[in-house]
gemmi code that builds the backbone of each chain (N, CA, C; Angstrom):
import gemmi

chains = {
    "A": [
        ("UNK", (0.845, -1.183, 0.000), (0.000, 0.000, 0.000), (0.889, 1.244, 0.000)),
        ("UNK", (0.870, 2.052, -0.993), (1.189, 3.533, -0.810), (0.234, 4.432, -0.668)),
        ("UNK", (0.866, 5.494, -0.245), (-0.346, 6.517, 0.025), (0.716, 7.862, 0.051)),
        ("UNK", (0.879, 8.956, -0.378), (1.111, 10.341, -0.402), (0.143, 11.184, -0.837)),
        ("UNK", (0.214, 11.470, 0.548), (-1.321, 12.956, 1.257), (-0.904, 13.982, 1.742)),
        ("UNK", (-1.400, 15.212, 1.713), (-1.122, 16.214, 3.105), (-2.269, 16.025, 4.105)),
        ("UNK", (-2.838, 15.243, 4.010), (-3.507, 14.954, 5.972), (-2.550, 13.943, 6.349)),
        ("UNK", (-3.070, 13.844, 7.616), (-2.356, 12.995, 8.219), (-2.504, 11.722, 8.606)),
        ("UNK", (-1.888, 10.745, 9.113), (-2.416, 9.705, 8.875), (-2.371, 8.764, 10.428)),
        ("UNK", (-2.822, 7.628, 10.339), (-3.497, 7.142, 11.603), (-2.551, 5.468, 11.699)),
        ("UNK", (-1.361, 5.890, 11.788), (-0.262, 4.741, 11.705), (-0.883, 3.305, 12.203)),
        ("UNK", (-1.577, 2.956, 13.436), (-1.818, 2.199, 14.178), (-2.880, 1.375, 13.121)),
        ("UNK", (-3.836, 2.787, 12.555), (-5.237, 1.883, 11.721), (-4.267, 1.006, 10.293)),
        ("UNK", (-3.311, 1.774, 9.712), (-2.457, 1.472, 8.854), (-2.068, -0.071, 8.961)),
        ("UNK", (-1.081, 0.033, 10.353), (-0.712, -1.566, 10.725), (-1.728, -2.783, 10.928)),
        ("UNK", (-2.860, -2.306, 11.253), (-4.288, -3.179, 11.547), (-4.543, -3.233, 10.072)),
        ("UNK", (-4.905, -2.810, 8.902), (-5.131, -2.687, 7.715), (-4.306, -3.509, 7.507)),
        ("UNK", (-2.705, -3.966, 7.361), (-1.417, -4.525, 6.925), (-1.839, -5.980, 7.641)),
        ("UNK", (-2.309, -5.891, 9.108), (-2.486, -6.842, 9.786), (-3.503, -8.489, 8.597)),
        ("UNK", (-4.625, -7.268, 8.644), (-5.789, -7.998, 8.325), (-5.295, -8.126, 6.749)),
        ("UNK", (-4.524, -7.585, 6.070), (-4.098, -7.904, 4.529), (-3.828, -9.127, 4.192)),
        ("UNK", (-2.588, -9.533, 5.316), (-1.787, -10.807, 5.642), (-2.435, -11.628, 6.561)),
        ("UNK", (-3.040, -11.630, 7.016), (-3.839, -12.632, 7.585), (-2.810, -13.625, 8.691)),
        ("UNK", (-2.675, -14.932, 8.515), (-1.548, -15.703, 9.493), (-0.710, -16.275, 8.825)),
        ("UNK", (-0.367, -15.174, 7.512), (1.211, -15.302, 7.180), (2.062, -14.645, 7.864)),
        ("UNK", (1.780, -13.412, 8.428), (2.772, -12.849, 9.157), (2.668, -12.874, 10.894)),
        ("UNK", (3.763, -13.241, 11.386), (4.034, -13.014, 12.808), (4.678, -12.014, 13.103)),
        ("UNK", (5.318, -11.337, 12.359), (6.040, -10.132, 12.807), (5.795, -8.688, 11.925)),
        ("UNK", (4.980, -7.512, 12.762), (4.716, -6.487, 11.963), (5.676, -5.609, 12.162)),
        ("UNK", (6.909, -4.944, 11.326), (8.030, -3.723, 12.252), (7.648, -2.604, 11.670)),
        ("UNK", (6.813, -1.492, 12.183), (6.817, -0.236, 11.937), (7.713, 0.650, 11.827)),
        ("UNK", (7.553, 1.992, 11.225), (8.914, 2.901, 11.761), (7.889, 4.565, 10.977)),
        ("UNK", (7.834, 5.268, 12.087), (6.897, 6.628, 11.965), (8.284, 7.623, 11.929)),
        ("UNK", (8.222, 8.683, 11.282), (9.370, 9.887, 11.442), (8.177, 11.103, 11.556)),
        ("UNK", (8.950, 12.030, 12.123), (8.478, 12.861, 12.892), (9.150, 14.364, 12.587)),
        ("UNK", (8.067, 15.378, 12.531), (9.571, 16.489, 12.433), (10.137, 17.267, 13.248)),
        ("UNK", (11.216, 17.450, 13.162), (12.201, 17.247, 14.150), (12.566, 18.474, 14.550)),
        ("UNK", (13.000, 18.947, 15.560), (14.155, 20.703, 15.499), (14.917, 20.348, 14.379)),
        ("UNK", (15.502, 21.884, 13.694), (16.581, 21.337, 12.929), (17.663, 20.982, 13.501)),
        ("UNK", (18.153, 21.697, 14.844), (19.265, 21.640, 15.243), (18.700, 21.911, 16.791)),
        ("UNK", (19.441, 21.507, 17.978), (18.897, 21.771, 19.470), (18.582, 23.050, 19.746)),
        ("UNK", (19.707, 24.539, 19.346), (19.161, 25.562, 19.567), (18.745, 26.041, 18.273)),
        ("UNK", (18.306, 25.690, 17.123), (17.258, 25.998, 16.278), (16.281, 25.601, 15.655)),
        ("UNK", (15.099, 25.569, 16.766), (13.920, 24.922, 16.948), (13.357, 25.159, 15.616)),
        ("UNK", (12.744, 24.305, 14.887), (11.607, 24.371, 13.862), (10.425, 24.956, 14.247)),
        ("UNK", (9.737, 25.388, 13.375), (8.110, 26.027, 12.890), (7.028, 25.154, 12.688)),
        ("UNK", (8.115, 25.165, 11.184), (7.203, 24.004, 10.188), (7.940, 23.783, 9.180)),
        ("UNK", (7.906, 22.559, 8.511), (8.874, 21.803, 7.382), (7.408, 21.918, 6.421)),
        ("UNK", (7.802, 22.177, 5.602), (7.058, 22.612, 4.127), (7.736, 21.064, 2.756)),
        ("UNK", (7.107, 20.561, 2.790), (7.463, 19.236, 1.617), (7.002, 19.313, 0.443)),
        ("UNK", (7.649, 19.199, -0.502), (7.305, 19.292, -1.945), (7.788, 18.057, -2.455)),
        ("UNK", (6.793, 17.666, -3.503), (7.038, 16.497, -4.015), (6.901, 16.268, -5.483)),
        ("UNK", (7.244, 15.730, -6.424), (6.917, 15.078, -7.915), (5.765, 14.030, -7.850)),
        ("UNK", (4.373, 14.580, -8.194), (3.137, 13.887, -8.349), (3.631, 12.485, -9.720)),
        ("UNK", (2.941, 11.583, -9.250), (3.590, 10.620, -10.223), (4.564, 9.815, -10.070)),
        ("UNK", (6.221, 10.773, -10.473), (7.523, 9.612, -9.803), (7.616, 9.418, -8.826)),
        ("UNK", (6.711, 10.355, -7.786), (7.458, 9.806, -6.029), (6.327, 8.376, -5.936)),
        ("UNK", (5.190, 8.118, -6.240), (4.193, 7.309, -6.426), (5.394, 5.912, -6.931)),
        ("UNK", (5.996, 6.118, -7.932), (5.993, 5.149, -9.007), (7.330, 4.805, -7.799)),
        ("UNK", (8.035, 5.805, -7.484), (9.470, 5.091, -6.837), (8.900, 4.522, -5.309)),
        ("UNK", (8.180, 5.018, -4.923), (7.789, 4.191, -3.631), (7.358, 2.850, -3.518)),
        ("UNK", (6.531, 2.942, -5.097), (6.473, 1.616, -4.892), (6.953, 0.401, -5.479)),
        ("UNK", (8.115, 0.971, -6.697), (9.426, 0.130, -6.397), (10.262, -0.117, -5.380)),
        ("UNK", (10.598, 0.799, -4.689), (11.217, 0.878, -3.424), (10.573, -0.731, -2.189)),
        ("UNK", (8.926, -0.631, -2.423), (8.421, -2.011, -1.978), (8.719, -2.792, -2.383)),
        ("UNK", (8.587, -2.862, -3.985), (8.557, -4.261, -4.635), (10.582, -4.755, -4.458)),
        ("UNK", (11.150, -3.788, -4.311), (12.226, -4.577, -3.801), (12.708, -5.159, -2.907)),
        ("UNK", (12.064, -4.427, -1.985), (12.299, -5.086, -0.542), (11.127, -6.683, -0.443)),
        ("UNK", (10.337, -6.546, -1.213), (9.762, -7.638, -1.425), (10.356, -8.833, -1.779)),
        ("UNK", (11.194, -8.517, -2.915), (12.293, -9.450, -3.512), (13.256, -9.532, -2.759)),
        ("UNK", (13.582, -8.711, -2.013), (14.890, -8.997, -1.028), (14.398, -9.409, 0.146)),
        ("UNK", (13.757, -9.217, 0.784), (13.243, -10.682, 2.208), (11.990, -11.119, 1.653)),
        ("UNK", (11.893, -12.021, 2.793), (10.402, -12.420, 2.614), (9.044, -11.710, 3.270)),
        ("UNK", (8.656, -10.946, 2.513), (7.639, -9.937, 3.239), (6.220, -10.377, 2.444)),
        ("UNK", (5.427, -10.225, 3.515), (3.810, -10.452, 3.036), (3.097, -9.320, 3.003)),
        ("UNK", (3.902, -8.668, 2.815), (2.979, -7.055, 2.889), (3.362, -6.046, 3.071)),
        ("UNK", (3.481, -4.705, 2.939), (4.425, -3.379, 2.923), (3.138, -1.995, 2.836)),
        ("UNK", (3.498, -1.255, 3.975), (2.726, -0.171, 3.822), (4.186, 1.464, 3.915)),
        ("UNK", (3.834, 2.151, 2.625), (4.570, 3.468, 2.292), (3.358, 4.486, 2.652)),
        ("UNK", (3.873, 5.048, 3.565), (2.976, 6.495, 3.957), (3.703, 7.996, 3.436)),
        ("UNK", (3.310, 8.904, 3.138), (4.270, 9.732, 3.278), (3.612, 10.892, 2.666)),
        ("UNK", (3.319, 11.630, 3.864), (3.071, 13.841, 3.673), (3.305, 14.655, 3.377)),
        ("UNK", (2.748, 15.450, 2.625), (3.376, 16.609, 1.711), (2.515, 17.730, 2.365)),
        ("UNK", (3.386, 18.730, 1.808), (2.540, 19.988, 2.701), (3.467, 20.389, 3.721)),
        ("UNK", (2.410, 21.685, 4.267), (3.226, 22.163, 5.393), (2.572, 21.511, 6.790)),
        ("UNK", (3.804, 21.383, 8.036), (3.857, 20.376, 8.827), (4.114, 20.848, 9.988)),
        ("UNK", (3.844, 20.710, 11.152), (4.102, 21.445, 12.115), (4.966, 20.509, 12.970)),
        ("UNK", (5.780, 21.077, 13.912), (6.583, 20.747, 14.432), (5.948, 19.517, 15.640)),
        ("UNK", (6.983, 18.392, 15.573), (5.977, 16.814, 16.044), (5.434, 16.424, 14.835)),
        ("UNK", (4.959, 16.783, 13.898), (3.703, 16.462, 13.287), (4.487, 14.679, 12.655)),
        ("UNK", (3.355, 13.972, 12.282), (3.819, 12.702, 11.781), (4.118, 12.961, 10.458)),
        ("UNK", (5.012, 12.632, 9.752), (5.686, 12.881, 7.973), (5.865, 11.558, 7.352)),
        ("UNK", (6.312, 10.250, 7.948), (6.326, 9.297, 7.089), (6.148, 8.166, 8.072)),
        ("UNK", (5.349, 7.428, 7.208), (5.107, 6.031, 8.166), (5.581, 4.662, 6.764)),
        ("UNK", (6.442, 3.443, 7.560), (6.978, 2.441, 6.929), (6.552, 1.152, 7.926)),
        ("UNK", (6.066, 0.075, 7.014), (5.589, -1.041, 7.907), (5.825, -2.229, 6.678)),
        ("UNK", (6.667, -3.168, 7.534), (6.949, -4.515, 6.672), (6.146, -5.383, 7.811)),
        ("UNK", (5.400, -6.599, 6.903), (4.777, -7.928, 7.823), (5.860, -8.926, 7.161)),
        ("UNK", (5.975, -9.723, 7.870), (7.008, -10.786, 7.794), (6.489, -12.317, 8.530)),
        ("UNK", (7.088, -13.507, 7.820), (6.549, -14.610, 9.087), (7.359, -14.368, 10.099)),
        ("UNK", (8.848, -13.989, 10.001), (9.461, -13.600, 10.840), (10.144, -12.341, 11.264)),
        ("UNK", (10.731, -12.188, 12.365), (11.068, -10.825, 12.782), (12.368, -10.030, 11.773)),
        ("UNK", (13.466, -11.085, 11.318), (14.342, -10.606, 10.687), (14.106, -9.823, 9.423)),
        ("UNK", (13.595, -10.742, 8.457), (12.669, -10.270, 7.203), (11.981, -8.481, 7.428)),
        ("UNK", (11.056, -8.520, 8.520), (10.573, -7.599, 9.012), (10.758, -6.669, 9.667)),
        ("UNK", (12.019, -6.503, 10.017), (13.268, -5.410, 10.626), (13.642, -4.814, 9.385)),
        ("UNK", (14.381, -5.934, 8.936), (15.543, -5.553, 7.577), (15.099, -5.190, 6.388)),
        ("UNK", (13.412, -5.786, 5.955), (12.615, -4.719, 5.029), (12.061, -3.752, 5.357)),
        ("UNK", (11.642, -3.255, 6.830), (11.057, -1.698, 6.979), (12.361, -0.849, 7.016)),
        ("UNK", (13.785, -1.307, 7.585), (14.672, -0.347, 7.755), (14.846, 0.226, 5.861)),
        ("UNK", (15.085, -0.925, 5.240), (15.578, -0.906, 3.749), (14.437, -0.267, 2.939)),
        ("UNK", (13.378, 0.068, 3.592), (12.391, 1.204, 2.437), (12.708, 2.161, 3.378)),
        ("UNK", (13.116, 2.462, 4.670), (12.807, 3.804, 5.235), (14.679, 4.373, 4.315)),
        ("UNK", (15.267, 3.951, 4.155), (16.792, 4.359, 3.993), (16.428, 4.537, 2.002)),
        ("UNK", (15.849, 3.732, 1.649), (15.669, 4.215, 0.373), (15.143, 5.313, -0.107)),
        ("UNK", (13.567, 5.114, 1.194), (12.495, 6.609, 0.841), (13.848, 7.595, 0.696)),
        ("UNK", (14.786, 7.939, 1.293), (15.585, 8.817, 2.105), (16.381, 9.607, 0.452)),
        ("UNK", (16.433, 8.839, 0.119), (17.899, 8.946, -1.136), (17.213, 8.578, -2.466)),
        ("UNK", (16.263, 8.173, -3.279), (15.356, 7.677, -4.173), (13.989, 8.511, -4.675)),
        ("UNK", (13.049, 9.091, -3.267), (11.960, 9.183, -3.798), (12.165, 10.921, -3.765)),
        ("UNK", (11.157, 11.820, -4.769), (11.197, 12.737, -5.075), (10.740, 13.664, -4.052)),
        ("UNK", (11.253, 13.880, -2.900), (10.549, 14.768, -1.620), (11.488, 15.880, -1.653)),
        ("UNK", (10.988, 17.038, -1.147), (12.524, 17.956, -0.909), (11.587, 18.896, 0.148)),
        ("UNK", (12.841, 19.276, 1.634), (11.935, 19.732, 2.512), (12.488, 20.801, 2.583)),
        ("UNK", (11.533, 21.922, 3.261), (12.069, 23.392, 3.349), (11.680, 23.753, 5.090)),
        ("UNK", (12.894, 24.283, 5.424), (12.426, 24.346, 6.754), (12.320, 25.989, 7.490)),
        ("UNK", (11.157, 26.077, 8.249), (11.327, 27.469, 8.307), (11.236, 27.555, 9.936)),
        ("UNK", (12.348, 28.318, 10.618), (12.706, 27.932, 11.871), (11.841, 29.268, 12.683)),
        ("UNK", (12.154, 29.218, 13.641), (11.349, 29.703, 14.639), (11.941, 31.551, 14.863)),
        ("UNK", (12.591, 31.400, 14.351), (13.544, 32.907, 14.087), (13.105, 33.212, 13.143)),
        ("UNK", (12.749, 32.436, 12.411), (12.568, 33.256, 10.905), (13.039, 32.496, 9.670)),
        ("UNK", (13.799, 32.310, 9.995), (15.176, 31.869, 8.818), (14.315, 30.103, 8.193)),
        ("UNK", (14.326, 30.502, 6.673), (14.193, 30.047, 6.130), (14.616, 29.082, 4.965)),
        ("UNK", (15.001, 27.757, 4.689), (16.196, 27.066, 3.670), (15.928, 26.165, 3.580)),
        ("UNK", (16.322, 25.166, 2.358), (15.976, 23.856, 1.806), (16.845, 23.128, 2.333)),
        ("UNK", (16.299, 22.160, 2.685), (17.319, 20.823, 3.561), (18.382, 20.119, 2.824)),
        ("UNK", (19.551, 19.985, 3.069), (20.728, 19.284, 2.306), (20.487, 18.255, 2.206)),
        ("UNK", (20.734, 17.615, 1.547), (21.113, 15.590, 1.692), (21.936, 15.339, 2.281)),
        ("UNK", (21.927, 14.857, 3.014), (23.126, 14.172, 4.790), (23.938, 13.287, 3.959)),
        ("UNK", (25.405, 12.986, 3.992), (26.066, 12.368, 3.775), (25.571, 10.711, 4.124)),
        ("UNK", (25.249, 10.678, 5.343), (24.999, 9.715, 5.939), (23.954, 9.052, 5.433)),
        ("UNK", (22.976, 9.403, 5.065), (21.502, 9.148, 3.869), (22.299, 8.265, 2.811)),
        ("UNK", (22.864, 9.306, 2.223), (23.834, 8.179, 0.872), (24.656, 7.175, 1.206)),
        ("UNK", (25.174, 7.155, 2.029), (26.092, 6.386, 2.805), (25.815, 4.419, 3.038)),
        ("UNK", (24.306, 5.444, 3.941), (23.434, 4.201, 4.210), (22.411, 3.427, 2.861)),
        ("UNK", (22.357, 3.753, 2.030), (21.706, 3.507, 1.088), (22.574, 2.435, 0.016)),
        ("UNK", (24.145, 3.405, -0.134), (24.966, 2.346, -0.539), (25.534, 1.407, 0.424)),
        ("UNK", (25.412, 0.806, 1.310), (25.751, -0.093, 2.404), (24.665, -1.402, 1.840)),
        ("UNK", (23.066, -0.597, 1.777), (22.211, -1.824, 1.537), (22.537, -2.229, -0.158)),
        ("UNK", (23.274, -1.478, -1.180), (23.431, -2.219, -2.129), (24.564, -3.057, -2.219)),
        ("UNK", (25.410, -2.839, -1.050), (26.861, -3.724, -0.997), (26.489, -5.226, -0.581)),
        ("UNK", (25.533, -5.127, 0.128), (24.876, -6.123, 1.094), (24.496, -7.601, 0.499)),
        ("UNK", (25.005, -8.180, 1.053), (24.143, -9.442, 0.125), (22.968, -9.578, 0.591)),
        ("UNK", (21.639, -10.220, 0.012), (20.488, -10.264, 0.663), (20.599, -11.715, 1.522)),
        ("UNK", (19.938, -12.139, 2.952), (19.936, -13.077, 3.136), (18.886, -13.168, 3.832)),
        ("UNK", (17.740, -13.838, 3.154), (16.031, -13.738, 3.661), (16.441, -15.027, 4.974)),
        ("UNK", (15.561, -14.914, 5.833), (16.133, -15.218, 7.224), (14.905, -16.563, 6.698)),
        ("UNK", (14.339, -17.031, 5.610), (13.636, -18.186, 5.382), (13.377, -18.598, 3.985)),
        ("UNK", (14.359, -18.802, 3.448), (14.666, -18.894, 2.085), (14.263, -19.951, 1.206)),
    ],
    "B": [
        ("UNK", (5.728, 16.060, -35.499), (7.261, 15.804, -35.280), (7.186, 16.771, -33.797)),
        ("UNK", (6.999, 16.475, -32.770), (7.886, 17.125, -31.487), (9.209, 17.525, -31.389)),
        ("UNK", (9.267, 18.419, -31.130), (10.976, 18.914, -31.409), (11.123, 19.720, -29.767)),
        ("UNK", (10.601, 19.470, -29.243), (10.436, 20.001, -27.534), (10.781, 19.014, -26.658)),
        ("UNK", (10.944, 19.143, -25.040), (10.965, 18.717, -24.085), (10.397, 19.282, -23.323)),
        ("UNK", (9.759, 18.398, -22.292), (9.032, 19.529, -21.127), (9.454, 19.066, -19.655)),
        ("UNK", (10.387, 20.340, -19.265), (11.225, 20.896, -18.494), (10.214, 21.008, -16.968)),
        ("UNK", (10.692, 20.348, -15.895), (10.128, 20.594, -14.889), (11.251, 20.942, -13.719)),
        ("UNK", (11.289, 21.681, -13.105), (11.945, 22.007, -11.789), (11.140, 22.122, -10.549)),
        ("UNK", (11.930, 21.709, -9.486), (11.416, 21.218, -8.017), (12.179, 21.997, -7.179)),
        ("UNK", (11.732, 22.147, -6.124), (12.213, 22.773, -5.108), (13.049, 24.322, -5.206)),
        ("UNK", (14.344, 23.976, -4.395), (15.118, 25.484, -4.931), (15.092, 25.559, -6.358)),
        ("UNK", (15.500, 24.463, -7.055), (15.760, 24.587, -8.845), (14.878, 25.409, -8.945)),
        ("UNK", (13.545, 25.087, -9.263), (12.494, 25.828, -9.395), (12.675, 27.322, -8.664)),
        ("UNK", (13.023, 27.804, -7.414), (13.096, 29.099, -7.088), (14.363, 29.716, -7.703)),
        ("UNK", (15.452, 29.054, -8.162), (16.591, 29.792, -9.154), (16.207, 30.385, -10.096)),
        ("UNK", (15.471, 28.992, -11.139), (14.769, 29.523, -12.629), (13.743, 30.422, -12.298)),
        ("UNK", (12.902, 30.611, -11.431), (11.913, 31.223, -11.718), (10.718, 30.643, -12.006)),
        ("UNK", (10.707, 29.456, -12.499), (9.510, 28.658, -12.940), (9.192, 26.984, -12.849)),
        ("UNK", (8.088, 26.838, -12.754), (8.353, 25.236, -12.158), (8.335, 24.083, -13.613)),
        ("UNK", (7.833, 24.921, -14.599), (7.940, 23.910, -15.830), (8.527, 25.083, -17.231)),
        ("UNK", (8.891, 24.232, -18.582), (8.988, 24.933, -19.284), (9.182, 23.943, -20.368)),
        ("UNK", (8.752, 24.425, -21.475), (9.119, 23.629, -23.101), (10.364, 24.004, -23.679)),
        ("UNK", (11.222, 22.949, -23.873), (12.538, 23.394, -24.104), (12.678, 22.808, -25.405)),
        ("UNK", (13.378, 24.030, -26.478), (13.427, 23.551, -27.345), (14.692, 22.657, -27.523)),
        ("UNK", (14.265, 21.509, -28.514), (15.589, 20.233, -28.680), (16.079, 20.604, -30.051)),
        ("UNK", (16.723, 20.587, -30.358), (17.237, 20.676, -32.018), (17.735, 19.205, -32.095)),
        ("UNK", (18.015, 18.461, -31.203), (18.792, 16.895, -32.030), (19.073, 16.015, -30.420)),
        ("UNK", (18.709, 15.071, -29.944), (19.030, 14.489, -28.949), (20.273, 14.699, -28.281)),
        ("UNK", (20.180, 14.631, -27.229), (21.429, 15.003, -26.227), (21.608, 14.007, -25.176)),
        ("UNK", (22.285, 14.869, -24.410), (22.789, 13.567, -22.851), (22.095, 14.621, -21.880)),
        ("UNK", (21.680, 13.912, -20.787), (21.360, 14.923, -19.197), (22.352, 16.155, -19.199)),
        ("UNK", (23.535, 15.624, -18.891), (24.873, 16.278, -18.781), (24.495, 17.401, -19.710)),
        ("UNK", (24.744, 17.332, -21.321), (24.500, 18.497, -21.875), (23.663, 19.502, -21.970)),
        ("UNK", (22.296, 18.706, -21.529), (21.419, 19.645, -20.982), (21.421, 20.387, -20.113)),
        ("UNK", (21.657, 19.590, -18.495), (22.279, 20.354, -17.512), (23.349, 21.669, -17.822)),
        ("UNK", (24.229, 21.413, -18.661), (25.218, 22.594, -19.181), (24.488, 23.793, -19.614)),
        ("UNK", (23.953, 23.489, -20.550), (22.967, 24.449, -20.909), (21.757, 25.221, -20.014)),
        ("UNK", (21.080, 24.710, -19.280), (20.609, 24.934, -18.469), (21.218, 26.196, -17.576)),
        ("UNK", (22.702, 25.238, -16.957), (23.350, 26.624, -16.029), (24.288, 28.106, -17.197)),
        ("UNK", (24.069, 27.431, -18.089), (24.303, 28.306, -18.942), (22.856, 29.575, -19.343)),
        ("UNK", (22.006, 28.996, -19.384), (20.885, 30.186, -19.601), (20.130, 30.485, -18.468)),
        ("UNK", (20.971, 29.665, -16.650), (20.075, 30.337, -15.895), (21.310, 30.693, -14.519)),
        ("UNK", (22.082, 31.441, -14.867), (23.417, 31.638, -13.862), (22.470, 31.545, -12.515)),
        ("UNK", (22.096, 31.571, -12.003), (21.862, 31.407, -10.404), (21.971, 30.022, -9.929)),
        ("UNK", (21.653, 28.732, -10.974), (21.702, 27.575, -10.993), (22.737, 27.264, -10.302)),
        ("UNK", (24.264, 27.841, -10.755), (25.665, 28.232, -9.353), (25.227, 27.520, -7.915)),
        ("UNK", (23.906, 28.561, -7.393), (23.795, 27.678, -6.419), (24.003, 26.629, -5.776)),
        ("UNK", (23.217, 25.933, -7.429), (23.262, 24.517, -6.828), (24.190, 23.695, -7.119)),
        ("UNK", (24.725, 23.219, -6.600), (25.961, 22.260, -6.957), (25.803, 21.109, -7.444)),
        ("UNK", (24.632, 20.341, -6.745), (24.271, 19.125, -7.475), (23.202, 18.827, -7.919)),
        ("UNK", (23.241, 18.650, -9.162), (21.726, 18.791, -10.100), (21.361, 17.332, -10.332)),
        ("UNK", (20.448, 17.197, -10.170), (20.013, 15.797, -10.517), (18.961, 15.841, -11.407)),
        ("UNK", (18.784, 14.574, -12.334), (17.915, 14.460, -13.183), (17.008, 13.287, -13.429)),
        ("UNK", (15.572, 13.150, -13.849), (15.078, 12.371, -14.078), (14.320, 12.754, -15.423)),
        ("UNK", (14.555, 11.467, -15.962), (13.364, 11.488, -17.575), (12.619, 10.733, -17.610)),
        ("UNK", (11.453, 10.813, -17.789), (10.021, 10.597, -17.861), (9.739, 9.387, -16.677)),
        ("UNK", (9.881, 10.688, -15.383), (10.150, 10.126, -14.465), (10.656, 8.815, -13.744)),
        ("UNK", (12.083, 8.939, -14.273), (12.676, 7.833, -13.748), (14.156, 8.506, -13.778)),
        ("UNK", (14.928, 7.894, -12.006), (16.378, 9.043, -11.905), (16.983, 8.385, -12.880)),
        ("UNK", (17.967, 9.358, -13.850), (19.009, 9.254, -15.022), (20.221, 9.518, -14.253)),
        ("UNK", (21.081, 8.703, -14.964), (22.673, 8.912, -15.109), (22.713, 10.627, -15.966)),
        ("UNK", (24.054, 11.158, -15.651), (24.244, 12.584, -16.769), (24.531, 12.011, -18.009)),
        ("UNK", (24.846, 10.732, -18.552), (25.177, 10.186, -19.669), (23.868, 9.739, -20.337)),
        ("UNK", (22.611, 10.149, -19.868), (22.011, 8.909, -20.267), (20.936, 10.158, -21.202)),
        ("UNK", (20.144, 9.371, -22.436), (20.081, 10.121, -23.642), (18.477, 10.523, -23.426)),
        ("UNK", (18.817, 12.197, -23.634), (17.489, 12.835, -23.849), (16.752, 12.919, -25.434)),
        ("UNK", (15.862, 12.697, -24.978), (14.990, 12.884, -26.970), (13.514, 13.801, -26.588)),
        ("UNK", (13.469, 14.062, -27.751), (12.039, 15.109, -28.026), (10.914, 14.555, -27.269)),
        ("UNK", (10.406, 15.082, -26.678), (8.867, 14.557, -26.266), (9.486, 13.785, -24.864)),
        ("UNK", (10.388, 13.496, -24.381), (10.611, 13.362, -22.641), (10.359, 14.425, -21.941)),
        ("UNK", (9.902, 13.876, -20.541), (9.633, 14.562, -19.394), (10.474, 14.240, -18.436)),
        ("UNK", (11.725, 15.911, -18.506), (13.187, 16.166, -17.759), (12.527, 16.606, -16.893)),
        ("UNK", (12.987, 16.570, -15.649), (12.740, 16.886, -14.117), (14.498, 17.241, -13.383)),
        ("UNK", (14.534, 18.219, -13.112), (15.541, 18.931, -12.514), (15.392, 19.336, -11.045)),
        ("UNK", (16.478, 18.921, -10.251), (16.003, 18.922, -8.666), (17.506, 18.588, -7.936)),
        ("UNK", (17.383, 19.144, -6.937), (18.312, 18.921, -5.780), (18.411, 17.467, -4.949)),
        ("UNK", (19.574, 16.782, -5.064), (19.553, 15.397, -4.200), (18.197, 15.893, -3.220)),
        ("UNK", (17.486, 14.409, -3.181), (16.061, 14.442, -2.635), (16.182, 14.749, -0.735)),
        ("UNK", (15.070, 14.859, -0.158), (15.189, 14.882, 1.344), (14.047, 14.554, 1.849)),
        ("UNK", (13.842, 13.878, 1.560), (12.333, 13.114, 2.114), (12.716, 12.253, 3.472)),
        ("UNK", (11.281, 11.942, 4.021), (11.388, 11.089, 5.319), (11.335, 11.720, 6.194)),
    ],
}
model = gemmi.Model(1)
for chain_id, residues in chains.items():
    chain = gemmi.Chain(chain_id)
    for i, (resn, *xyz) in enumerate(residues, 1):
        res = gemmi.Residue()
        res.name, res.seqid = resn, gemmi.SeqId(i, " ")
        for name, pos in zip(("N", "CA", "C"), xyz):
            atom = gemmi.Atom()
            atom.name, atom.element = name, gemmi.Element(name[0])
            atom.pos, atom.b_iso = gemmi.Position(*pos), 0.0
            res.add_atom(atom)
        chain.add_residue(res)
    model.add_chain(chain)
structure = gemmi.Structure()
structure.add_model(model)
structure.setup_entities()
């Protein structure tokens, strides 16, 4: 399931939805919600403003599933993710792999949340509590982690 | 015969150029790369940005990889989603 909205969304009904998709193939559901954040400790955020590509961010999200599909064994995958302006706390992206087991289901929600990161067409603007206003860099560490999961060999924990 | 491309920019790109789409004329297929050249060539503030990224008909491209008439180029700053 994908979904990119500016409301917000109801993570818990999401995983119950994922639940009841998979039925008693999966024993293990691993979520992962992001949140927005201060930018920095003493420069508190406002609101993060998200802009997105109608269409490719759609189409890459949900390649981004279908690979992690192919790379563990997952029975199911939910991509959330908000556009718009956002208030500080507010929920911005929700990621949920079902798995029969826990490994599968760790290692495919981490591997779409690190892809969303570096892949799909989002770009955030943050406007801080002073005033000051600027588009968010790409973190070294984003790319970093992204090429780590392509170095990786896959090893579905039930093959 | 299409002899255009239609030019989209995101985020800052878009606040450099001035505009979030545009029809660009093609005279003969090219690479990303050469486009990109051109690009910071007819829009100096582009400077800004240091790293331009590209996608055609929505899907991310290499700078090597070949533009033709009637694609949909998308110009944008490494992404920041999540």
């Amino acid at each position: 399931m994908i979904i990119v909205q500016e409301a917000d969304f109801d993570g818990a009904a999401l995983a119950r939805t994922l639940r009841e998709q998979v039925g008693g193939l999966a024993g293990a559901i691993v979520t992962f919600t992001g949140h927005v954040r201060d930018y920095a400790p003493d420069e508190p955020t406002q609101t993060l403003t998200l802009e997105h590509y109608p269409g490719m961010c759609e189409r890459e999200l949900e390649d981004i599933a279908a690979t992690a599909r192919r790379r563990w064994n997952l029975a199911g995958t939910v991509i959330a993710h908000r556009v718009g302006t956002l208030h500080r706390e507010a929920q911005i992206v929700f990621v949920a792999a079902a798995s029969a087991h826990r490994g599968d289901a760790f290692r495919g929600c981490e591997y779409m949340i690190d892809a969303l990161k570096t892949r799909a067409p989002f770009w955030k603007r943050e406007t801080l509590t002073s005033g000051k206003q600027f588009w968010v860099e790409q973190r070294q560490t984003d790319e970093d982690r992204t090429q780590s999961w392509n170095n990786e060999k896959t090893l579905k924990e039930t093959p | 015969m299409n002899t255009t491309i239609d030019l989209l920019y995101f985020a800052r790109v878009a606040e450099l150029v001035g505009k979030r789409s545009e029809a660009w004329p093609l005279a003969a297929d090219t690479t990303g790369e050469h486009l990109l050249a051109e690009l910071r060539a007819r829009y100096p503030r582009l400077a800004q940005a240091q790293r331009l990224r590209l996608a055609i008909n929505q899907e991310h491209a290499a700078p090597a990889a070949r533009v033709q008439a009637g694609d949909e180029v998308a110009i944008f700053e490494p992404v920041t989603g999540g």
